[in-house]
C-alpha positions in Angstrom: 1.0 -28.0 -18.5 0.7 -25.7 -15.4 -1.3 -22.4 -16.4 0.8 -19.0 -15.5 -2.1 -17.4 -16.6 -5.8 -17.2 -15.5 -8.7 -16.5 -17.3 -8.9 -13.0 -19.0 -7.7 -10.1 -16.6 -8.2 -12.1 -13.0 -4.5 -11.2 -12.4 -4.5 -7.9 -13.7 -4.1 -5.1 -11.7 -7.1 -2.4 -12.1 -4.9 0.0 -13.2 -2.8 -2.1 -15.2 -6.4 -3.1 -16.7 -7.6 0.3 -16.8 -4.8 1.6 -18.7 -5.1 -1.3 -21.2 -8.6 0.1 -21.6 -7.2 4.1 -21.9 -5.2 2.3 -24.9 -7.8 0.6 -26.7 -10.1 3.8 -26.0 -7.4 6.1 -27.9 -6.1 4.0 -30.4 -10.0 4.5 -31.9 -10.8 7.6 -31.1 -8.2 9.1 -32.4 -4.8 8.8 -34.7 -1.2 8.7 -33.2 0.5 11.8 -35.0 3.3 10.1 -36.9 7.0 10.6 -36.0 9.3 11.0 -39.1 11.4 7.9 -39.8 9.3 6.2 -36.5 9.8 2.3 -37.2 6.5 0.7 -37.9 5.5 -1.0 -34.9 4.7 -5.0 -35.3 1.1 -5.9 -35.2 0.6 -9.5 -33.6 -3.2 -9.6 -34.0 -5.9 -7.7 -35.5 -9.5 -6.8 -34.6 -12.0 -5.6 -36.7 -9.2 -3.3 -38.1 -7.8 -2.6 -34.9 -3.9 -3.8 -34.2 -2.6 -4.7 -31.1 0.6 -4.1 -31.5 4.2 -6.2 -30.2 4.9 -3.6 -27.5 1.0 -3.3 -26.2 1.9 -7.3 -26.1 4.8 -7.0 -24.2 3.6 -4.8 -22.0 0.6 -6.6 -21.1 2.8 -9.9 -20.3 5.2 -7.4 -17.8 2.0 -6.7 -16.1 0.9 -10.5 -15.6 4.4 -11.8 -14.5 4.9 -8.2 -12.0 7.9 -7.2 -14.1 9.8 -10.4 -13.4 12.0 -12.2 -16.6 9.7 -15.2 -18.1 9.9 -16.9 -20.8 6.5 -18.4 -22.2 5.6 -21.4 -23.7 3.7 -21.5 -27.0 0.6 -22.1 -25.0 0.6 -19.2 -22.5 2.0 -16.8 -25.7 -1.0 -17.7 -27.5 -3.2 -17.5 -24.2 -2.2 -13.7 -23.6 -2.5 -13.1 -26.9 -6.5 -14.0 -26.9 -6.7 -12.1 -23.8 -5.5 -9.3 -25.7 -7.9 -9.7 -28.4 -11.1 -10.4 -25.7 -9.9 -7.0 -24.0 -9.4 -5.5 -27.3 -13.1 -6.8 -28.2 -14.9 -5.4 -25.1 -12.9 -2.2 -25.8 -14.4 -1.5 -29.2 -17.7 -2.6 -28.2 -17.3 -0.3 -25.3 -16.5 2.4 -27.8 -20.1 1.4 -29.6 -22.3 1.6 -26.6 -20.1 5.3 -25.6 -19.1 4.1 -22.3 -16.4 6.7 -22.6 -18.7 9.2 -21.9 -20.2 8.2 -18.6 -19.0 10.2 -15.9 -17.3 7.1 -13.8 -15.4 6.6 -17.2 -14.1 9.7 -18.1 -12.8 10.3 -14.7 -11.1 6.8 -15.0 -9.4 7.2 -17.9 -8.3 10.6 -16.7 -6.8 9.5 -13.7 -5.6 6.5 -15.5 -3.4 9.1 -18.2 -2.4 11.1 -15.5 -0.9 8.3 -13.5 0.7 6.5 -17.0 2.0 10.2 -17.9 3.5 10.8 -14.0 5.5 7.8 -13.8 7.0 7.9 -16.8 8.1 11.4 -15.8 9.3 9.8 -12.6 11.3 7.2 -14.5 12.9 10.0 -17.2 13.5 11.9 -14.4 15.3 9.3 -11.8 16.9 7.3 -15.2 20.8 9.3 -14.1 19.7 9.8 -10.6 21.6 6.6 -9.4 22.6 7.4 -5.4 26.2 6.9 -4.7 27.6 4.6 -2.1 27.8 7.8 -0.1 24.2 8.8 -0.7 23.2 5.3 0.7 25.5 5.3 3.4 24.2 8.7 4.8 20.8 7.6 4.4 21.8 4.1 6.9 23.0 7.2 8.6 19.9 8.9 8.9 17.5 5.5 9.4 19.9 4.7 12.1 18.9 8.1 13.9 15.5 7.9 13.5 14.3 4.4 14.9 13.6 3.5 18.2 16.7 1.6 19.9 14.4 -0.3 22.2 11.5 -3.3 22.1 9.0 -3.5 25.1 6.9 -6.8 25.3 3.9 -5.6 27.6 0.0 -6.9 28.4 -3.0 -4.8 28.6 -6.2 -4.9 29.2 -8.6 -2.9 27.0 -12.4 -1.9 28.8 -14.5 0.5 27.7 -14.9 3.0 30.7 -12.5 4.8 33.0 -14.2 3.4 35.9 -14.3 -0.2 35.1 -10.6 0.1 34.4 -9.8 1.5 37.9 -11.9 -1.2 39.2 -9.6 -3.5 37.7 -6.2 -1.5 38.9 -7.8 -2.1 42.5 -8.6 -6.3 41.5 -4.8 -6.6 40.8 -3.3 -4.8 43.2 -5.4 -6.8 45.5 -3.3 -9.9 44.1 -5.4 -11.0 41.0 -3.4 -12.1 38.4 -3.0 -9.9 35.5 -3.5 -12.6 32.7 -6.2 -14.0 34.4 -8.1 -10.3 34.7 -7.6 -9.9 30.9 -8.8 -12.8 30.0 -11.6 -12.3 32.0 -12.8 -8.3 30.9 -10.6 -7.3 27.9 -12.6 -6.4 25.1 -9.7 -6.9 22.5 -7.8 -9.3 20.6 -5.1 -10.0 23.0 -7.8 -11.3 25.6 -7.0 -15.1 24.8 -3.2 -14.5 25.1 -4.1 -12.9 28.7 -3.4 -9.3 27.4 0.1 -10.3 26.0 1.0 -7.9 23.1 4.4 -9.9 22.3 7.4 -7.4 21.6 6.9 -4.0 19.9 8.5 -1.0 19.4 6.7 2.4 20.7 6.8 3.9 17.3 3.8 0.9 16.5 1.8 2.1 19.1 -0.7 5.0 19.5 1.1 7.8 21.1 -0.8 7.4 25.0 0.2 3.8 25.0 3.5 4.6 24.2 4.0 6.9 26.2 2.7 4.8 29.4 4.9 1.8 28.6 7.6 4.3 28.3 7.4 5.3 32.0 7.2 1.8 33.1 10.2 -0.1 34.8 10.3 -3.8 34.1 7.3 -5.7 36.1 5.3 -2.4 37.0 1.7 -1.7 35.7 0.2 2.0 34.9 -1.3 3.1 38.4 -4.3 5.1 36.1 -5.8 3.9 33.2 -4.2 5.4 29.7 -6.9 6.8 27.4 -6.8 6.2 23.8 -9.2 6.0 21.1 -10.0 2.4 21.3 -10.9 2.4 25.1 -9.0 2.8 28.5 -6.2 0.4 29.3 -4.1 -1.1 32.1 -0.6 -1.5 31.3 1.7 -4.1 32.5 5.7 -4.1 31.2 7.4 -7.8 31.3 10.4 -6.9 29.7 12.4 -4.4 27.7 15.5 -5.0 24.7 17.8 -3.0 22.5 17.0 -3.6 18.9 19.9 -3.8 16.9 19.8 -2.5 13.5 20.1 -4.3 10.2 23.2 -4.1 8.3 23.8 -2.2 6.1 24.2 -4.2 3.1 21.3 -6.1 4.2 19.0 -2.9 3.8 20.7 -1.7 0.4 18.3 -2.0 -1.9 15.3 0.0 0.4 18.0 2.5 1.2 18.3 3.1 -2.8 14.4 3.1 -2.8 14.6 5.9 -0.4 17.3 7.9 -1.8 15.2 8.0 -4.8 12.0 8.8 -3.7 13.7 11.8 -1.7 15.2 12.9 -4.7 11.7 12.8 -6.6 10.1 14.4 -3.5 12.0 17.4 -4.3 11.9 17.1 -7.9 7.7 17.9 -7.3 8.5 20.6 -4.8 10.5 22.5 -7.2 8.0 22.0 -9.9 4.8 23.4 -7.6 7.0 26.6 -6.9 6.7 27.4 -10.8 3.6 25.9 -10.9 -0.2 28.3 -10.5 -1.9 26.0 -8.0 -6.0 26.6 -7.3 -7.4 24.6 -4.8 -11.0 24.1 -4.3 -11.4 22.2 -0.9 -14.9 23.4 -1.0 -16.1 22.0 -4.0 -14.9 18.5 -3.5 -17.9 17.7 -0.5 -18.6 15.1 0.8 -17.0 11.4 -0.4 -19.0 9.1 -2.2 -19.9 6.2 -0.2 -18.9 2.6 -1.1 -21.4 0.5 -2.2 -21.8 -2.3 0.6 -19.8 -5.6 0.0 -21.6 -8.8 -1.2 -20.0 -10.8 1.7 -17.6 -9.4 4.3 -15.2 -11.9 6.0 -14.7 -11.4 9.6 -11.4 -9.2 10.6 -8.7 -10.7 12.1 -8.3 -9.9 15.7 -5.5 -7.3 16.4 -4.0 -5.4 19.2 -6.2 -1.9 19.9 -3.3 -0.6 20.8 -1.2 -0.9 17.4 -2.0 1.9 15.1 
C-alpha cells in the first residue's frame, strides 16, 4: 500500500503542529468548563489518562490531507491515530519537564491561540457574507481597472557603476551587439540569455526600470543608464503587446476570495475604531537574528530587475 502519510508530523504545518501542541498543553493544565446538555465527545485513544478525542482526530487528518475529502484505509486510520498518541506523548512529557514556561514557548502558544481564536472569528464572521453575482462582477470591474493593459519583452544589462554602464551605451552605439555586450559584462541572471528578460508587465518591475522601458519605442535602448537598487542598467525594448484579461468566470473563485477579504478588511477597521490601541514601537528593538542554516542551497538566478 502507498503511504499518504509520513512519519510523525513531517507534513504538518508548524502551526497546524503548534496548535496540536496548544491543545495537548491545555487539555492538562487545565479543565474545559462544561456546557449543559454538551454531548460527550468520543475518545479514540487514551494516554496516561489523557483522551484524544474524535474531533482532535478529525481535525488532525484535515490538516495532513490540506482540507481536501479522503477517505482512509485501515492502515493510514490507524497510522494517524499513533501519530496522535506520539504527539500526545511528547506533549505530556513536555508538560513534566515545564517546557511551557520557557519564554520561546509561551510566546508560541500565545501566538498560536491568538491565530486559532482570529480565524475562527474570521470564519463566524464571513459564514453569511457570501458576495453576490454583482459583488463579484464589480470587483472583475475593479481588477480590470487596475492592471496594466500592456506586456514589454525587453534586455538589459546590469553593471555595477554609472560609468561602466555609459561605457557600454558608447560600445553599442558604436555597433556592438547588445546580446553579445550582456553576455559579456552583465552581472545578473539574464547574462546567458544575452540580457533577454522574456515578457513582463511594468507592475513586476522596480519602479526606475519601469519607468525607462515605458519611454521606449519598440527597438530603442535607454540613452543613460537607469539607477535602481541592484545596479545601473541599459535598457533595450524588442517588443510591446496588449494583455488581455481573463474571463470572468475563469477568475470566479479569486474574485470571491477578494470580495471576502475586503469585507473582513473592514470588519477589523471597524473593530480598531472601538478598540484602545497602545503601541510601543520603541520597545520592540532590534529583531532577533536567525540562527545560520545548516546547509544553504544556491539561489536560483533571477532577473535584478523583477521586484
Amino acid at each position: 500500500m502507498t503511504q499518504v502519510f509520513q512519519a510523525p508530523w513531517a507534513r504538518l504545518s508548524t502551526m497546524a503542529a503548534i496548535a496540536f501542541a496548544v491543545c495537548a498543553c491545555h487539555k492538562q493544565q487545565s479543565a474545559v468548563p462544561a456546557i449543559a446538555d454538551a454531548p460527550v465527545p468520543v475518545v479514540v485513544a487514551t494516554v496516561n489518562g489523557t483522551g484524544i478525542s474524535k474531533s482532535e482526530y478529525d481535525f488532525y487528518v484535515k490538516t495532513l490531507t490540506q482540507g481536501k475529502p479522503m477517505e482512509l484505509t485501515p492502515d493510514q486510520k490507524r497510522q494517524v491515530l499513533d501519530e496522535l498518541v506520539s504527539m500526545q506523548l511528547m506533549a505530556n512529557q513536555g508538560l513534566k519537564d515545564h517546557v511551557e514556561t520557557e519564554p520561546e514557548a509561551v510566546a508560541r502558544l500565545e501566538v498560536t491561540r491568538m491565530r486559532l481564536l482570529a480565524d475562527a472569528e474570521s470564519q463566524k464572521y464571513l459564514k453569511d457574507k457570501e458576495p453576490s453575482d454583482a459583488d463579484l462582477h464589480a470587483e472583475y470591474e475593479t481588477a480590470l481597472a487596475g492592471i496594466d493593459k500592456t506586456e514589454y519583452h525587453a534586455r538589459h544589462i546590469l553593471v555595477a557603476s554609472k560609468d561602466q554602464a555609459e561605457a557600454l551605451i558608447k560600445k553599442i552605439k558604436a555597433g556592438a551587439k547588445f546580446e553579445d555586450v550582456a553576455k559579456a559584462n552583465s552581472i545578473d541572471g539574464s547574462k546567458s540569455n544575452g540580457g533577454d528578460l522574456g515578457w513582463f508587465t511594468a507592475s513586476h518591475m522596480v519602479k526606475p526600470f519601469a519607468d525607462a522601458v515605458k519611454g521606449l519605442k519598440k527597438g530603442e535602448m535607454t540613452q543613460e543608464p537607469v539607477q535602481t537598487q541592484f545596479g545601473w542598467h541599459i535598457i533595450q525594448l524588442e517588443d510591446t503587446r496588449e494583455v488581455t484579461p481573463p474571463p470572468f468566470d475563469q477568475v470566479k473563485d479569486q474574485l470571491k476570495n477578494r470580495v471576502l477579504q475586503k469585507k473582513l478588511q473592514a470588519y477589523v477597521e471597524e473593530l480598531k475604531k472601538s478598540a484602545t490601541v497602545d503601541e510601543k514601537l520603541d520597545a520592540i528593538g532590534a529583531s532577533p537574528k536567525a540562527p545560520p542554516a545548516a546547509s544553504a542551497a544556491p539561489a536560483a538566478p533571477s532577473s535584478a530587475a523583477t521586484q
